[in-house]
Structure formats: C-alpha cells, structure tokens
C-alpha positions in Angstrom: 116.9 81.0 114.3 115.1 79.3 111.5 113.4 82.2 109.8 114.9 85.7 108.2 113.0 88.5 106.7 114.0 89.7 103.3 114.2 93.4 103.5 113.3 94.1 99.5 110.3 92.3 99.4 109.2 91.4 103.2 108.9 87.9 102.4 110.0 85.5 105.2 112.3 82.8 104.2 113.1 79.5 106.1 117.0 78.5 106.5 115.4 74.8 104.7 114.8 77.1 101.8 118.0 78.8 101.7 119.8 75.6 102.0 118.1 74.3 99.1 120.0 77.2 96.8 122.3 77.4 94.6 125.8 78.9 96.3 125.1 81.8 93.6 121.6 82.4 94.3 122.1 82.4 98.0 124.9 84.9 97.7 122.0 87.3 96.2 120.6 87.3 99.4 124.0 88.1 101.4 123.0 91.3 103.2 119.4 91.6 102.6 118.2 89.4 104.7 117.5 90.7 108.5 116.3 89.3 111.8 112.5 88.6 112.8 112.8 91.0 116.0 115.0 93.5 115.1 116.9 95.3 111.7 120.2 93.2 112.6 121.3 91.7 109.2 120.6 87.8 109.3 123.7 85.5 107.8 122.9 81.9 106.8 125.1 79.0 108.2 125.3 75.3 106.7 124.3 72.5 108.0 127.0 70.4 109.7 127.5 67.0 110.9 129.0 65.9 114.0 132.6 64.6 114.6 134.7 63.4 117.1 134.4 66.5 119.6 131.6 68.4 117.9 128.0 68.3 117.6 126.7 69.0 114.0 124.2 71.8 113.3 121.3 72.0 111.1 121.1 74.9 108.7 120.2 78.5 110.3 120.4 81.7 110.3 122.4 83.7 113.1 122.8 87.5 113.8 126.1 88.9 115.3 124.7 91.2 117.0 121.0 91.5 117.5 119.9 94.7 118.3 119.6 95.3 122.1 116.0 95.9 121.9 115.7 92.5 119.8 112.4 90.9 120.7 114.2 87.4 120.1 116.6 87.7 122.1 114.6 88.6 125.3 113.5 85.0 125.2 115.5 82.3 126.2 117.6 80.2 123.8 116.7 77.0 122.3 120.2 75.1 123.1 119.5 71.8 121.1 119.9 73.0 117.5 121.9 69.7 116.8 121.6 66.4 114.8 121.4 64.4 118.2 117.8 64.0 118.0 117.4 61.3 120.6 119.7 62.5 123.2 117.2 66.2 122.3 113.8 64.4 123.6 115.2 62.5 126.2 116.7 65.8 127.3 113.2 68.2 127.0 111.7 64.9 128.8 113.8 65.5 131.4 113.3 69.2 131.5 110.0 69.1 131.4 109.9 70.8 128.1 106.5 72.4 125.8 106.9 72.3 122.1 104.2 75.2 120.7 102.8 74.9 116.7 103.7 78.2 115.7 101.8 78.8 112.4 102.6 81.8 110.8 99.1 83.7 109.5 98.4 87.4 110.2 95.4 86.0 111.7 96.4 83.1 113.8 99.7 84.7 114.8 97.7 86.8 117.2 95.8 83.7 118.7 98.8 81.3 119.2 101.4 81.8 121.6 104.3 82.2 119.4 107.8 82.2 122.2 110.6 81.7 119.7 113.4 79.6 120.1 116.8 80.7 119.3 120.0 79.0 118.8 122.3 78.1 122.3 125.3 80.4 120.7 123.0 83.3 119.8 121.8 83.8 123.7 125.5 83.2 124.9 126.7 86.1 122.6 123.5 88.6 123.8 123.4 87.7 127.2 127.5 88.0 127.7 127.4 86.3 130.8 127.2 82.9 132.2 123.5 83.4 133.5 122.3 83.6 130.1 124.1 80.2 129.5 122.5 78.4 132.0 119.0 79.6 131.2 116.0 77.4 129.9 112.9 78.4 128.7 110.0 76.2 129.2 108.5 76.5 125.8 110.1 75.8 122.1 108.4 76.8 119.5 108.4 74.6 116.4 107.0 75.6 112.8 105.5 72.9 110.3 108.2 72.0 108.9 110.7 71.9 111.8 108.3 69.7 113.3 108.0 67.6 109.9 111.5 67.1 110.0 111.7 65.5 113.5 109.2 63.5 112.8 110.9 61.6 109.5 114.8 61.9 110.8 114.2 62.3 114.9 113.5 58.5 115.2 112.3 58.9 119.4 110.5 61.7 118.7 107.3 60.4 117.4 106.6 58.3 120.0 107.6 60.2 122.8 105.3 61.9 125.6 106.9 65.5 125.0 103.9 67.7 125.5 102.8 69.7 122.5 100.5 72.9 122.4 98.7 73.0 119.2 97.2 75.8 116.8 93.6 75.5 118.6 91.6 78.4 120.1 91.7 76.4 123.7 95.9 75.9 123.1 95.2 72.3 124.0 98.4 70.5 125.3 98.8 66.5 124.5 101.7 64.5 124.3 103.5 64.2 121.2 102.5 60.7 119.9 98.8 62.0 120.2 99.8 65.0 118.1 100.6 63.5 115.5 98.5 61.1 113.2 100.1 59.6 109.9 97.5 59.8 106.6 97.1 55.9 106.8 96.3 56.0 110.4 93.8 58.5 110.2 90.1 57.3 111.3 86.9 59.4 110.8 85.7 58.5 114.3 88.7 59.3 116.2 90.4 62.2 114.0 87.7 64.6 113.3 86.6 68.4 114.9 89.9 68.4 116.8 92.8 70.0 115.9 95.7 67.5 114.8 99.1 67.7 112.5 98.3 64.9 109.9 101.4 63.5 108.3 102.9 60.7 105.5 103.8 60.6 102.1 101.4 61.8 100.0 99.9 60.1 97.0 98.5 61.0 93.7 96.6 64.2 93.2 93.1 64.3 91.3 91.4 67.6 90.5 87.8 68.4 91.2 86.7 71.1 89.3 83.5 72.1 90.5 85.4 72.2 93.9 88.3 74.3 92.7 90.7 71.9 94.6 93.4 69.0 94.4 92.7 66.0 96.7 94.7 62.9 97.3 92.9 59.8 98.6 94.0 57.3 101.0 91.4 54.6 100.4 88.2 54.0 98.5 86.0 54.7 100.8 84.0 57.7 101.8 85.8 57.5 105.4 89.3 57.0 104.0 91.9 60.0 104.6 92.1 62.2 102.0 94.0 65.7 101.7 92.1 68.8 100.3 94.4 71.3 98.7 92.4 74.4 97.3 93.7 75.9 94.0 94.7 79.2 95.6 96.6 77.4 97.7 98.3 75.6 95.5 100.7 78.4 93.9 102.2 79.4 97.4 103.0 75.8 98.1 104.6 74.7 94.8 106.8 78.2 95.0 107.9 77.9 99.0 109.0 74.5 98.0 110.1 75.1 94.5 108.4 72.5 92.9 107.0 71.9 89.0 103.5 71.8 90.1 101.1 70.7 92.8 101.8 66.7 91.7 105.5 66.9 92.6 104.3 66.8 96.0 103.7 62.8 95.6 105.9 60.3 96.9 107.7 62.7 99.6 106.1 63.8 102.8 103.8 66.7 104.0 102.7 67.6 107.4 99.6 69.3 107.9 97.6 70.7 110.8 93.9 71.1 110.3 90.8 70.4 112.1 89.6 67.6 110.2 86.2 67.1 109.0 83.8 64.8 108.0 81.5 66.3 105.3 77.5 65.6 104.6 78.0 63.2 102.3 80.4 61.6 104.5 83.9 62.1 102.9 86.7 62.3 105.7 88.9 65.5 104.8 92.1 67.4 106.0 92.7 70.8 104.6 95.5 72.9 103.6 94.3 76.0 104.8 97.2 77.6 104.2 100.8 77.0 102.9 101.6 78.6 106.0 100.2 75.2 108.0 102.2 72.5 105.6 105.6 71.5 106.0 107.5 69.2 103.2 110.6 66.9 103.6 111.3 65.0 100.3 111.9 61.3 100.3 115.1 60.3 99.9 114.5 56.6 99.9 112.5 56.6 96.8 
C-alpha cells in the first residue's frame, strides 16, 4: 500500500515521502504510523531493484497483520508493485485492466470510486490460501503521484490504451494516452471543460497579486498553457514535497488533474485545486 496514517496528528503520508527521509527521521515514525482501513500498525519497506531471480519493489508500506475487518484487504490485491513497468501494462492490457484517479479530498473522496490496490504479498498473507493468490481485481487505483511516476520512468505506459477512469462527476473512462496531455501539448480548443491530468516540467513562476496566485506560462500567448497555483495552495504543496518555496517546483515535473478553462479574456488555465490533485517527480537529468 502506498499511503499510512499517522496516528498523532491524522496526517496521511505517502511511502514517496517516507523514502525521501532521513534514516533518523523516518525511525520517529516507527510505530505510529497505521493502516488506511484498519488500526494495524503500518511498517515502511525500501525500494528495491531487481536481480537475477527477483523482481525489485518500489517503496511501501506493508502491515503484518491487517486487522480481519480491514477494509483493504477485502479488495483484491494489486500484484504488480515492481520496477518492470513494461512487462506491468502489457500485462493489465492483457487483463483487461481499469486504472481509477483516486484524489484524496473529503469532498471528492465521496464522488470517486476509490477500490484500493494492495501489494501481491499483503493479499497472499490475509487471504492464507491459494484463492486469494490467484485473484484479480478489475480496477487499480492510482493517486497523482503514482500515476506521475509511471508516466516519467514507465516508458510504455504513456502511450498505451490501458483504460483510465478519471476524477469527473460522469467517471468517464478513456484510454491512457488520451488521459494524459503534457503542458506543451496542451491546446485551448481541444483541452478545455473536460477533465484531464496535465503533465511536464514546469517553468518559471510569476506572481499576480491582485489574483492571489503563482502561474507559470508555456507561451506568449493568451492560448498558451499556463498553470494556476493559488497562494493557499501553495504552503500544502511546498511542505508534502519539502521544498524551499513554491519556485523549487521549476525544472522537475508536476502532474495535475483539472478541468481546464479558458477565461473571458481568453487566457487558457489549469488549476491546482488542491495539493491533493498534483503529484511531483524531480528531474534527475537536470
């Protein structure tokens, strides 16, 4: 499972934060962190990569045991929590497989079908027998920022026609590679009053004060992509992802889903609407 619940202050933390720790500061959280569907205490486990007879892992958090009554656990496991990312989409291809945007708002969470996905192991260990094994849920449901990383280290998975359900009222389903729409891509005519997850690497911030907000322009004109990052949102961004300040989101890449707009005067948006909707991967190459 990718999230755990701090039990001292109820905040949620992903296992991308917890990775990102120090080994002191993540031994502060050794036994205070517990799963989403039950009081089972949550334990953080390192990413891996894979050798000769083993397929690597990326970072999570496990229980051992859930609780019987665990809400999690009732729901079939996600059994492709590996670094094999192509051999993963040929294989939910093949399975006919539904990624869901789960977005995490007390408001949203309510509207958006949010089936969990759990690590392979996990399910083997609750279930006990082989039935549980064999089992495969239809559905995987993918965060922001799971979803961001796939699309910067998963190379097939941009392109491919895995259906997607996104965070609209309607729960539209498109393939993938209509899902998705990179910042320089983005066209006023085509991307507008839909929902869509807008991704790249972002450029330079400007801040407009009578607006309250940050925005970061793709283009000159009116009707080139911009991002629209409102001041109240700015704090819960910069401290999820530990950075300096709003800026130090330039040059590395953010995923947002938003219902684009085009505004009276013509100026072709994307908003953060919450941090809750973003997901951040930090470029490497730069």
């Amino acid at each position: 499972m990718q999230e755990a619940l701090d039990r001292r202050t109820n905040h949620e933390y992903t296992a991308l934060e917890i990775s990102q720790l120090t080994d002191s500061h993540r031994e502060a959280f050794r036994g205070h962190l517990k799963c989403l569907g039950c009081e089972s205490t949550a334990h953080f486990r390192r990413e891996t990569d894979s050798s000769p007879g083993r397929r690597g892992r990326i970072a999570h958090f496990y229980c051992r045991p859930h609780a019987a009554n665990c809400s999690l656990i009732q729901r079939n496991a996600d059994p492709w929590e590996t670094n094999e990312s192509d051999a993963t989409v040929a294989e939910w291809v093949e399975r006919n497989q539904t990624l869901i945007v789960r977005i995490q708002t007390p408001v949203e969470s309510s509207e958006v079908n949010s089936e969990e996905s759990e690590d392979a192991d996990e399910g083997s260990r609750a279930g006990g027998g082989s039935a549980s094994r064999t089992r495969r849920s239809t559905t995987i449901s993918r965060g922001p920022q799971r979803l961001l990383e796939q699309l910067v280290h998963w190379p097939s998975f941009k392109t491919s026609a895995v259906r997607i359900r996104l965070p609209d009222p309607a729960q539209t389903e498109v393939p993938v590679h209509y899902a998705f729409v990179r910042f320089e891509d983005a066209q006023v005519a085509l991307h507008t009053e839909r929902w869509l997850g807008f991704w790249g690497i972002v450029r330079p911030f400007s801040f407009w004060a009578q607006g309250g907000s940050y925005y970061s322009n793709f283009g000159t004109e009116n009707s080139s992509f911009r991002i629209s990052i409102h001041r109240t949102h700015a704090d819960a961004i910069v401290q999820r992802y530990r950075l300096g300040s709003i800026h130090d989101l330039v040059g590395h890449y953010l995923l947002l889903f938003d219902r684009a707009r085009e505004s009276a005067s013509g100026r072709f948006t994307a908003d953060v609407n919450s941090v809750h909707h973003v997901g951040f991967v930090r470029n490497t190459d730069q």
